[in-house]
VOPAGU-2260 file (C-alpha; in pm, 1 decimal, decimal comma):
REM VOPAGU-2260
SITE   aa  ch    i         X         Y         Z
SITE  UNK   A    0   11653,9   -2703,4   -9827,3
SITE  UNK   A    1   11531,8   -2356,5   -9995,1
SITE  UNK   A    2   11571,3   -2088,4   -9724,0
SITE  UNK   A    3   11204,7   -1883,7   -9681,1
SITE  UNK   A    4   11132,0   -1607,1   -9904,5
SITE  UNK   A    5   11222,3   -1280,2   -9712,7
SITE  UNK   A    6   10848,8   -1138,8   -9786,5
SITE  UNK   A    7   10723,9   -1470,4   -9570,1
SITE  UNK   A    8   11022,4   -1432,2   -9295,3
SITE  UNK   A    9   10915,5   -1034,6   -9271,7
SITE  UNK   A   10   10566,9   -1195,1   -9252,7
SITE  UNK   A   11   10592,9   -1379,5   -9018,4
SITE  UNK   A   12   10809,3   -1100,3   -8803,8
SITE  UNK   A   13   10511,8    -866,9   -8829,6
SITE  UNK   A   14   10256,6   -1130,9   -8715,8
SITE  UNK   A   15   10476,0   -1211,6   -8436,6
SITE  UNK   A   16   10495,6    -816,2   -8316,8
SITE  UNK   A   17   10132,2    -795,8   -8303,4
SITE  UNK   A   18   10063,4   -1069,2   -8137,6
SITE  UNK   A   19   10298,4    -967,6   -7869,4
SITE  UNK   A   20   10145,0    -597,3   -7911,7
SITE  UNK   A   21    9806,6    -751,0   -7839,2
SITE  UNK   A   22    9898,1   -1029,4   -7585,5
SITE  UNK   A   23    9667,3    -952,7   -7261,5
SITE  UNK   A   24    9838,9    -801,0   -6973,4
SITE  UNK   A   25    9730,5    -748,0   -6610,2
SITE  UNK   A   26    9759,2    -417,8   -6362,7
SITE  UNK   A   27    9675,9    -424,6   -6005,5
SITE  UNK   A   28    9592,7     -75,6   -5902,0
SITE  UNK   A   29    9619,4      16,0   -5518,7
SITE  UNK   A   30    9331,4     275,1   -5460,3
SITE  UNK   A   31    9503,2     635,6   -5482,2
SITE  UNK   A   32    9241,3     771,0   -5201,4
SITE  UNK   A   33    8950,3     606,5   -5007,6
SITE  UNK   A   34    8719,7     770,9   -4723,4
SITE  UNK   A   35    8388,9     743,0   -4518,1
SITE  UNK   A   36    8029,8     963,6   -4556,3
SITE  UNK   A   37    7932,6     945,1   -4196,6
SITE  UNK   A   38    7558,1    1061,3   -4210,1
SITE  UNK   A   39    7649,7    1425,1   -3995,5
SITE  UNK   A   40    7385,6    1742,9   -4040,3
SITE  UNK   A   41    7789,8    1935,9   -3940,3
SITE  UNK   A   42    8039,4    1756,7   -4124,1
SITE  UNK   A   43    8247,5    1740,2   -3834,8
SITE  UNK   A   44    8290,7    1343,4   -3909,3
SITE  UNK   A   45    8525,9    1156,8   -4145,6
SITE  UNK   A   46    8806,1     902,0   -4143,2
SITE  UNK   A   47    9036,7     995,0   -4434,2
SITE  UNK   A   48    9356,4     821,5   -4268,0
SITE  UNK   A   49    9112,0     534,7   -4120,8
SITE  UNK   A   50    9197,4     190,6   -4214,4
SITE  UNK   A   51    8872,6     106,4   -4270,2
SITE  UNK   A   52    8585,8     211,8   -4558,9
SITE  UNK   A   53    8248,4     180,4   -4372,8
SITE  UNK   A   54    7927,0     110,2   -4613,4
SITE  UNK   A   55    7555,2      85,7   -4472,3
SITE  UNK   A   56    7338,4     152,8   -4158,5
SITE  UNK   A   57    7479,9     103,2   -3844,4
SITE  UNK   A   58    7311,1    -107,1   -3538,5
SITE  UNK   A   59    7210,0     238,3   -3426,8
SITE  UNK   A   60    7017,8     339,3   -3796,2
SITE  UNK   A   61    7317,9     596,9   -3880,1
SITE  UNK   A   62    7382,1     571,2   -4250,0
SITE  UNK   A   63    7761,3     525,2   -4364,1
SITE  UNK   A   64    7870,3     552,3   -4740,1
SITE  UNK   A   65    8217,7     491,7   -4853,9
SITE  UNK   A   66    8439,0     642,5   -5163,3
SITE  UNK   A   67    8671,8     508,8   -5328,1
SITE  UNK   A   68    8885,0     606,2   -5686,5
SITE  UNK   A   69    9203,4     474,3   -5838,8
SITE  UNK   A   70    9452,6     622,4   -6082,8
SITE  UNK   A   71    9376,5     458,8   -6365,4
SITE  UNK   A   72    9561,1     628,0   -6590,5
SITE  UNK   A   73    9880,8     740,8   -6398,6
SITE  UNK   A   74    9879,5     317,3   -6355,3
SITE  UNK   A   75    9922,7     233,2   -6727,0
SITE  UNK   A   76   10110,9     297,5   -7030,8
SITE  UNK   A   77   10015,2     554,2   -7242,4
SITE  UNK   A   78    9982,6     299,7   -7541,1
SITE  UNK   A   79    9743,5      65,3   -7321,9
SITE  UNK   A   80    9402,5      -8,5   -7421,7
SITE  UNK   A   81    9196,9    -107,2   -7144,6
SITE  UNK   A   82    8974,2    -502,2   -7186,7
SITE  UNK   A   83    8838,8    -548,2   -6843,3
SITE  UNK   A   84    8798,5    -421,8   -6503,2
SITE  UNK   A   85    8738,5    -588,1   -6155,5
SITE  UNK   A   86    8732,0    -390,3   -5812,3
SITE  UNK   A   87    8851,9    -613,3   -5518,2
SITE  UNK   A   88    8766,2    -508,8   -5164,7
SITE  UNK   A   89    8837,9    -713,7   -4823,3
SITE  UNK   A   90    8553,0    -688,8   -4604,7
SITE  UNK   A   91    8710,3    -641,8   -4248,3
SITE  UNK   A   92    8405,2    -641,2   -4022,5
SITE  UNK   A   93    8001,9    -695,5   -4058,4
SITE  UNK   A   94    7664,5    -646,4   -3881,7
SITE  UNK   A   95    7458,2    -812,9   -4067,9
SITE  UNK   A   96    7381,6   -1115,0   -4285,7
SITE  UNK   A   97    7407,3   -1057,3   -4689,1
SITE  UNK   A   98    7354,6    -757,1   -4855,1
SITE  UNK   A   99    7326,3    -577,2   -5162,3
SITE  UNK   A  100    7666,7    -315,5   -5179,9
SITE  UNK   A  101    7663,5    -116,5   -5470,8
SITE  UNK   A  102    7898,5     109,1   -5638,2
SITE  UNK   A  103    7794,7     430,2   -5823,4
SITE  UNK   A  104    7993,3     686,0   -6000,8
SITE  UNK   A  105    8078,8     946,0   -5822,4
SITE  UNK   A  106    8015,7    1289,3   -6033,8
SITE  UNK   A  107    8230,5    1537,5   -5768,4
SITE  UNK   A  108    8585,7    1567,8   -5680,1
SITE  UNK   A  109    8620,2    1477,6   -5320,6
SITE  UNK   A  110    8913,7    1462,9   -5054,7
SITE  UNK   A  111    9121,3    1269,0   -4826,6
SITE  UNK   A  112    9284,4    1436,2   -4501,3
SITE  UNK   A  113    9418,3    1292,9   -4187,2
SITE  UNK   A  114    9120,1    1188,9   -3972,8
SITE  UNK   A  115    9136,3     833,7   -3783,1
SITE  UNK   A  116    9076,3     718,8   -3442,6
SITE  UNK   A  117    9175,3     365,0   -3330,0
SITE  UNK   A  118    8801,1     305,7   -3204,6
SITE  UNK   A  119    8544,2     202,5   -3344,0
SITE  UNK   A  120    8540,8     270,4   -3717,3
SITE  UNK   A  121    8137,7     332,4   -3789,0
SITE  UNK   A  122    8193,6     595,2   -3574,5
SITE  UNK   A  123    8491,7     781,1   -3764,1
SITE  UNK   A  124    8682,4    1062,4   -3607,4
SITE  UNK   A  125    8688,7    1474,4   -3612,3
SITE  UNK   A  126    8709,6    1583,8   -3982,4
SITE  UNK   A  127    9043,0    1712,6   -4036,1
SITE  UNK   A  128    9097,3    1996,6   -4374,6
SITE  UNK   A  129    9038,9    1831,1   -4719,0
SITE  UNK   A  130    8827,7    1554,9   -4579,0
SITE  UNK   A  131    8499,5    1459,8   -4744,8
SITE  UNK   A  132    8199,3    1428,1   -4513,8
SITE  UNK   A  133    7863,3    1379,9   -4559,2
SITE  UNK   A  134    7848,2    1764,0   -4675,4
SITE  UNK   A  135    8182,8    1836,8   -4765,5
SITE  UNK   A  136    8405,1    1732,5   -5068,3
SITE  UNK   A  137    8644,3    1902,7   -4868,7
SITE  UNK   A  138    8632,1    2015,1   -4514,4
SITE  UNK   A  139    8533,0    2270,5   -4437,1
SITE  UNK   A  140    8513,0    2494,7   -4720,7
SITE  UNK   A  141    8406,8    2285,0   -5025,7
SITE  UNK   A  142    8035,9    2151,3   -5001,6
SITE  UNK   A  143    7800,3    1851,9   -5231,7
SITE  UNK   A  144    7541,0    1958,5   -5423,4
SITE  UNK   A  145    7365,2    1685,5   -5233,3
SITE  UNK   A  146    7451,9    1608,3   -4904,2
SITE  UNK   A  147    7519,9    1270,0   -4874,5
SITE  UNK   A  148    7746,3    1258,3   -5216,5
SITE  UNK   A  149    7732,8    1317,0   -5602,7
SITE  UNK   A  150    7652,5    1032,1   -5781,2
SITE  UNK   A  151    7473,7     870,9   -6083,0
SITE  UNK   A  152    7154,8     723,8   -5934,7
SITE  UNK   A  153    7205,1     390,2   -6100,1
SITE  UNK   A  154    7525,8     177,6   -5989,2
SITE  UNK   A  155    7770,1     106,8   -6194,6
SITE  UNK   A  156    7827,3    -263,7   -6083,4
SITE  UNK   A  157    7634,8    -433,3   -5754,4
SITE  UNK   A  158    7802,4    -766,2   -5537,6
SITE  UNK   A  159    7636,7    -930,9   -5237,0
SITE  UNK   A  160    7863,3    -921,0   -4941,7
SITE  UNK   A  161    7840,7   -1169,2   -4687,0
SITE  UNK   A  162    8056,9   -1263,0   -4422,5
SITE  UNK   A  163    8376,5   -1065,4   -4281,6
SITE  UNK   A  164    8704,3   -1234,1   -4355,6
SITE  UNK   A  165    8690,5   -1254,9   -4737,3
SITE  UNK   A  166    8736,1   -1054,7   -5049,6
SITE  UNK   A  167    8430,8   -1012,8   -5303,4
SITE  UNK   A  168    8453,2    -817,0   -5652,0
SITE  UNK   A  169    8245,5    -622,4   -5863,5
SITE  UNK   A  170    8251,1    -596,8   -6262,0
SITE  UNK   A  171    8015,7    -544,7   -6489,8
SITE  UNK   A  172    7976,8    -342,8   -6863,5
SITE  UNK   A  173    7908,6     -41,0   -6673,6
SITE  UNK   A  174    8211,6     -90,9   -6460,7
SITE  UNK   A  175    8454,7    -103,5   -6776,3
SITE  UNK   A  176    8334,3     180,7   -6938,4
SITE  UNK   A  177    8366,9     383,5   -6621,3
SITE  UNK   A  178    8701,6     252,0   -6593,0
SITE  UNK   A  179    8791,8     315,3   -6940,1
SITE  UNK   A  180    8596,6     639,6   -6958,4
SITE  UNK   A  181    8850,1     752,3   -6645,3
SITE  UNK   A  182    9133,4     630,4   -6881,1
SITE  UNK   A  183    9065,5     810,1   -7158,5
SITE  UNK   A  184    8975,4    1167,0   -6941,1
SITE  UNK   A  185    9139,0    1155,6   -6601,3
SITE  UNK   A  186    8974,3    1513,9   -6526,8
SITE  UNK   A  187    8655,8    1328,6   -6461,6
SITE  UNK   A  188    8824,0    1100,9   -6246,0
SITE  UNK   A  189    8638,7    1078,3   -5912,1
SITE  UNK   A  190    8627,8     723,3   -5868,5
SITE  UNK   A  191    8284,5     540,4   -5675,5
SITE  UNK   A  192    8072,4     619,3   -5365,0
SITE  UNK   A  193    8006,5     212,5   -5254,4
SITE  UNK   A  194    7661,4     237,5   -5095,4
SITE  UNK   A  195    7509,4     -85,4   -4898,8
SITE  UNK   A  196    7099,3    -119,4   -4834,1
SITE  UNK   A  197    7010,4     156,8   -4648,7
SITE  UNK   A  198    6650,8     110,8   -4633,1
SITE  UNK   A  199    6677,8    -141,8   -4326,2
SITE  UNK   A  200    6944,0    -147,3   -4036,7
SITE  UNK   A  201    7175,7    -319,9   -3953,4
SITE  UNK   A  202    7350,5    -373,3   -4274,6
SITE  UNK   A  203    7695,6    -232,3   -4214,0
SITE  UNK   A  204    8019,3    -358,9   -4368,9
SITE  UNK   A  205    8366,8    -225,8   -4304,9
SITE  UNK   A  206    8623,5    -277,4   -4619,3
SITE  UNK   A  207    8990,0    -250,7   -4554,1
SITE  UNK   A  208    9112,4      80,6   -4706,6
SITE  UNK   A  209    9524,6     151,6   -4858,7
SITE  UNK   A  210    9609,3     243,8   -4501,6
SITE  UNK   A  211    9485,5    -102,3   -4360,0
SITE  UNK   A  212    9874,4    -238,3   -4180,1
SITE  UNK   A  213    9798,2    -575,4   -4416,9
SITE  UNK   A  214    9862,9    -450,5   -4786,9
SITE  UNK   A  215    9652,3    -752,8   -4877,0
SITE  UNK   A  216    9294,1    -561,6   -4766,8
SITE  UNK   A  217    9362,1    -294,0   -4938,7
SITE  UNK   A  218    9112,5    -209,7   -5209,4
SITE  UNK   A  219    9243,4    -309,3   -5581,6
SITE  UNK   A  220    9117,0    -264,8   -5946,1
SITE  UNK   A  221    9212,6    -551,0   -6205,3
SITE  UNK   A  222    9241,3    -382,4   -6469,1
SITE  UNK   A  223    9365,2    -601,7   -6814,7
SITE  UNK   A  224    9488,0    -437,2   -7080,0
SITE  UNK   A  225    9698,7    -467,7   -7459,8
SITE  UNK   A  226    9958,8    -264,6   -7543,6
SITE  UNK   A  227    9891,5     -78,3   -7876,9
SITE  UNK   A  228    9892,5     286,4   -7992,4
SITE  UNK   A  229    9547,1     310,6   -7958,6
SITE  UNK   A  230    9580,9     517,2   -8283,0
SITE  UNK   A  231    9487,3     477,1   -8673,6
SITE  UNK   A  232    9745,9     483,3   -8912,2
SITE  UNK   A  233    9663,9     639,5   -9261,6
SITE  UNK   A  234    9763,3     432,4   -9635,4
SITE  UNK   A  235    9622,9     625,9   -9927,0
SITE  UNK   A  236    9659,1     389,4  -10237,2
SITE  UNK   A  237    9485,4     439,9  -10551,2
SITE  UNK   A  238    9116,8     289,7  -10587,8
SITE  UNK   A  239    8997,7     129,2  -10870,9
SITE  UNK   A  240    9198,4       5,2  -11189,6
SITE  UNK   A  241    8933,9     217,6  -11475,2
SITE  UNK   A  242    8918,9     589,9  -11336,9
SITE  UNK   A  243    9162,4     794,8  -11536,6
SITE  UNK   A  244    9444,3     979,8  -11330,7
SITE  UNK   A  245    9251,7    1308,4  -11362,5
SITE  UNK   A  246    8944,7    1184,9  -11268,8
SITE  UNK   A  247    9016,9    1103,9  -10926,9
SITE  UNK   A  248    8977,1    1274,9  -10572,2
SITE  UNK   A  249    9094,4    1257,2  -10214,2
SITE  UNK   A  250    8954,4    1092,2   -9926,0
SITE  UNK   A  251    9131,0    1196,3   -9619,0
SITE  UNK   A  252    9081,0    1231,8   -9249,2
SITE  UNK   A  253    9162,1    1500,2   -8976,2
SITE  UNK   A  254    9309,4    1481,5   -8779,0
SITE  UNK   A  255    9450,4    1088,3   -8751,9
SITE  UNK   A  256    9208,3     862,1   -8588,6
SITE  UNK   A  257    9255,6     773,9   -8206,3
SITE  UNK   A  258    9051,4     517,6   -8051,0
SITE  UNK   A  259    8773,1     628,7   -7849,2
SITE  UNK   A  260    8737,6     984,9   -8042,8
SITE  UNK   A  261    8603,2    1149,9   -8325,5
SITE  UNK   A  262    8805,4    1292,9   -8639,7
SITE  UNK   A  263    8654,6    1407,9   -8969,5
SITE  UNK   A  264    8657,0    1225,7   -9319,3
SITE  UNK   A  265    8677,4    1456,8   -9628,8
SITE  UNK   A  266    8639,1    1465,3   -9993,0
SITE  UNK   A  267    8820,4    1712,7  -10203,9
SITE  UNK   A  268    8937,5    1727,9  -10536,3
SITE  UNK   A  269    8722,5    1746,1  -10864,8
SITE  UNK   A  270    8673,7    1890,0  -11090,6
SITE  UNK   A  271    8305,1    1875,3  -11037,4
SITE  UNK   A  272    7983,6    1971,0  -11229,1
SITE  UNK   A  273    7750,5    2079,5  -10987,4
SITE  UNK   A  274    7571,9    1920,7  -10897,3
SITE  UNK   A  275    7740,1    1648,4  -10838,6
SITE  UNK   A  276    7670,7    1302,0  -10653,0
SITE  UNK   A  277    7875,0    1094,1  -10438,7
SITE  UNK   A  278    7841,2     728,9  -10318,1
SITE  UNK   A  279    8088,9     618,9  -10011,3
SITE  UNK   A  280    8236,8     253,5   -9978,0
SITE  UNK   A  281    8356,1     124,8   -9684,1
SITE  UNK   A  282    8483,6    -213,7   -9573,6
SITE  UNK   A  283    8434,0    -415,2   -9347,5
SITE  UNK   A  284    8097,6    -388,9   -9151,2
SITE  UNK   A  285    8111,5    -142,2   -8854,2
SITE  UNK   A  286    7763,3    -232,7   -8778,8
SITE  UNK   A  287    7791,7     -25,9   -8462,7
SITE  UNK   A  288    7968,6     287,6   -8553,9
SITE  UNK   A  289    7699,0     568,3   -8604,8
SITE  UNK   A  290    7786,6     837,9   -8890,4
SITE  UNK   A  291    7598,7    1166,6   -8903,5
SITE  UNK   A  292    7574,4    1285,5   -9218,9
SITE  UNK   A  293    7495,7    1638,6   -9373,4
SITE  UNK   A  294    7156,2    1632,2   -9480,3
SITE  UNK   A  295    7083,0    1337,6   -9297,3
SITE  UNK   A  296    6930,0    1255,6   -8994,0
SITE  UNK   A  297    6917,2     974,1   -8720,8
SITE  UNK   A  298    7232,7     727,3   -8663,7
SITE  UNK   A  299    7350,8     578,9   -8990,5
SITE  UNK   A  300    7524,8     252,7   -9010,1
SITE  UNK   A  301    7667,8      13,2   -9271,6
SITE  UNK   A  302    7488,7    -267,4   -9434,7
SITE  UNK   A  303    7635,7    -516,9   -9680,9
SITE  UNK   A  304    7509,6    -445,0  -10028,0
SITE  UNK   A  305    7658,2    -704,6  -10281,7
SITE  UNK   A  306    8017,6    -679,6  -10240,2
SITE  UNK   A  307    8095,1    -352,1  -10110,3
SITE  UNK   A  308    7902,4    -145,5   -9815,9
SITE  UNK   A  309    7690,4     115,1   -9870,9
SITE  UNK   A  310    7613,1     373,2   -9584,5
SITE  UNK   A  311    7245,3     359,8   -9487,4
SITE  UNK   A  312    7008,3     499,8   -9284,2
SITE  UNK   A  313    6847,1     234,8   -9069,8
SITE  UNK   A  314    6798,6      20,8   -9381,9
SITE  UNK   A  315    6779,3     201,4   -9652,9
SITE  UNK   A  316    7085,5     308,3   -9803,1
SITE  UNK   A  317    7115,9     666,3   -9860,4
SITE  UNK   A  318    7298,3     829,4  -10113,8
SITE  UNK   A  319    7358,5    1012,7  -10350,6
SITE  UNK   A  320    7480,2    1240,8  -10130,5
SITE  UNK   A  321    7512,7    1560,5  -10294,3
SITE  UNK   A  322    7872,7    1759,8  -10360,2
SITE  UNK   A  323    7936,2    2090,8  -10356,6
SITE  UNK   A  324    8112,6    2252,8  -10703,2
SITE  UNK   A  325    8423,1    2166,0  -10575,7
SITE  UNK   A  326    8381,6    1809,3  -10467,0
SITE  UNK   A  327    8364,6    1880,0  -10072,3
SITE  UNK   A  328    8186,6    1700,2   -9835,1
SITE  UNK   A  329    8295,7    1604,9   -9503,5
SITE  UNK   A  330    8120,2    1425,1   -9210,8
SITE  UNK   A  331    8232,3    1323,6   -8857,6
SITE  UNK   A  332    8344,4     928,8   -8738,5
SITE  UNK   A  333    8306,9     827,0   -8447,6
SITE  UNK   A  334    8628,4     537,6   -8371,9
SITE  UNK   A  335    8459,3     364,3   -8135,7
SITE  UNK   A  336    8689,6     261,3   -7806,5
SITE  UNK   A  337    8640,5    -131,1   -7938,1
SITE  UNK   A  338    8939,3    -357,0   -7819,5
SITE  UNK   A  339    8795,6    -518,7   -8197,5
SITE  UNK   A  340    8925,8    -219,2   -8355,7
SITE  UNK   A  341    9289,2    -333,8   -8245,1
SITE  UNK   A  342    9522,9    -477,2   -8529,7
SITE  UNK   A  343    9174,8    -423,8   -8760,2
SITE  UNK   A  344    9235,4    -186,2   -9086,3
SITE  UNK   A  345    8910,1     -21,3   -9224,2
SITE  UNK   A  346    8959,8      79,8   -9620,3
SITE  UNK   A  347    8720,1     345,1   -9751,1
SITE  UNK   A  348    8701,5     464,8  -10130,8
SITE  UNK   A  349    8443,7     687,8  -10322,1
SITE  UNK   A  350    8274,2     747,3  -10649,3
SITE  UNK   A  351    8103,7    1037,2  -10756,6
SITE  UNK   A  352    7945,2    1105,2  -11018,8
SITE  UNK   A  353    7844,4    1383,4  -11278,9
SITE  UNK   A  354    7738,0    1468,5  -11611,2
SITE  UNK   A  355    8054,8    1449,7  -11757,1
SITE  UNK   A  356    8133,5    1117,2  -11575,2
SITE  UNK   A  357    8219,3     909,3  -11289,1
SITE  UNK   A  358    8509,5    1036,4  -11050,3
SITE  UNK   A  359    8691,1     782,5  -10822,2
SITE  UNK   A  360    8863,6     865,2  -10490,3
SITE  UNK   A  361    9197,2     730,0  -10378,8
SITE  UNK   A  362    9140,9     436,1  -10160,4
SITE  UNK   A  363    9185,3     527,3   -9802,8
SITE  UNK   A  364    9315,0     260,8   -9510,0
SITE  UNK   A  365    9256,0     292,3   -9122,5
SITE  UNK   A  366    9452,8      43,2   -8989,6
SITE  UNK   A  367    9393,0      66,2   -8557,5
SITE  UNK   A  368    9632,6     -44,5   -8305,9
């Protein structure tokens, strides 16, 4: 039998490697801090140490809202690139049939001290320093802009929670991106205030927090994940078999590409006749990647035009795009944080042209993951 060629075994190594590199994998994440808004004109409420998160309007009309965050990225590896997200919270206690609880990003850093009482937890206990209350993000010095929490108005994912003595989970778009936003930027990091309706009472539900004595109620995030670099590595090869060795210019990008960021793509070389006029290629179809342009305005995508892809504007490609003397022109790209992007290479090449004749970039390779 005729052993494999060693370009097919190395192959068939490097196939193997990424699909290991890509192969799903699943963190559960343990909240890092939790707490309870107890509706208080003082702030002299909390129950950072309770062992339960209260959401909703007591029996008595007093509004409760909990918070909740996790440490996303302290949880991973710094190579992971984050697929989906679930939140997974035991609800301990109720008053109430069904109801809408909804979580909402929280937009303020907020606290956790040592306030707990074993009564009754919609009640909570004397705030103790560094607790958040309903006007604190920590007590007693630090204060909300709004009393009540900082928050984006519109939740971030929304669950109907019935009956105590079961677990119920949120996820949604929103969720992700919040997750993966936290991820990529851990400064902005201040996890969810979990509201219930508050327009009618009762509709209280208590959710076991990380100090609840059965590890099982604590609050978790599913978050799944691949392992990759999350960056773009760079192959400049020659493009284009008919453009003489002096007739060609440089496409390259600064700084390298990471996922979920912007870098800067720029051609140089010449020598030019100004003016000069430059068409860009690029392959395949990023059909959601917006490029701004100079000169140009609105979001500007790629469209298939015969076999290569021609930047346009809406529909309409645009170009030429005009070159300085010296064959410069640069213009931001946004890598968008797309799990597609992993183990996906992106070639780009350019022509440009003058009255002494067509100039042809060195091909250019993005290859992500």
């Amino acid at each position: 039998m005729n052993p494999l060629p060693r370009t097919w075994v190395a192959f068939c190594l490097l196939v193997g490697a990424t699909l290991a590199q890509v192969a799903p994998r699943t963190a559960l994440i343990v909240s890092s801090r939790d707490n309870t808004l107890y509706d208080s004109a003082t702030g002299a409420i909390s129950y950072g140490a309770g062992s339960q998160m209260v959401v909703g309007r007591t029996a008595g009309g007093a509004i409760r809202r909990g918070l909740i965050a996790f440490d996303v990225a302290g949880a991973l590896p710094a190579s992971a690139t984050i697929t989906g997200a679930t939140l997974r919270l035991y609800n301990e206690m109720t008053t109430s049939s069904a109801v809408t609880v909804s979580l909402h990003r929280a937009t303020s850093n907020w606290g956790e001290g040592t306030s707990t009482t074993p009564a009754n937890a919609g009640q909570g206990a004397p705030s103790t320093p560094n607790d958040a209350t309903w006007i604190h993000t920590f007590f007693p010095g630090s204060n909300w802009a709004t009393p009540g929490g900082d928050f984006v108005a519109v939740a971030s994912a929304s669950t109907s929670v019935g009956a105590s003595g079961a677990a119920y989970t949120w996820s949604s778009s929103q969720l992700l991106a919040d997750v993966q936003a936290w991820r990529m930027n851990p400064a902005s990091n201040f996890g969810w205030v979990v509201r219930a309706n508050e327009a009618t009472f009762p509709t209280a539900k208590g959710f076991g927090t990380k100090e609840n004595s059965d590890p099982n109620f604590a609050p978790h995030l599913i978050v799944t994940y691949i392992m990759g670099s999350g960056a773009a590595s760079i192959i400049s090869g020659i493009g284009g078999p008919t453009a003489p060795a002096n007739n060609r210019f440089s496409l390259n990008v600064t700084p390298a590409p990471t996922i979920g960021t912007t870098t800067t793509v720029a051609l140089t070389g010449g020598p030019f006749s100004s003016p000069a006029q430059c068409f860009l290629y690029l392959s395949p179809t990023l059909s959601t990647a917006p490029f701004a342009l100079p000169g140009a305005s609105g979001a500007l995508y790629l469209d298939i035009n015969g076999a290569l892809l021609y930047i346009t504007l809406g529909l309409s490609p645009i170009g030429p795009l005009p070159l300085d003397g010296t064959g410069a022109l640069s213009f931001p790209f946004p890598v968008p944080n797309s799990v597609s992007l992993i183990s996906t290479s992106i070639d780009a090449q350019a022509l440009a042209i003058d009255v002494s004749g067509a100039y042809l970039s060195n091909g250019l390779t993005l290859i992500f993951g």
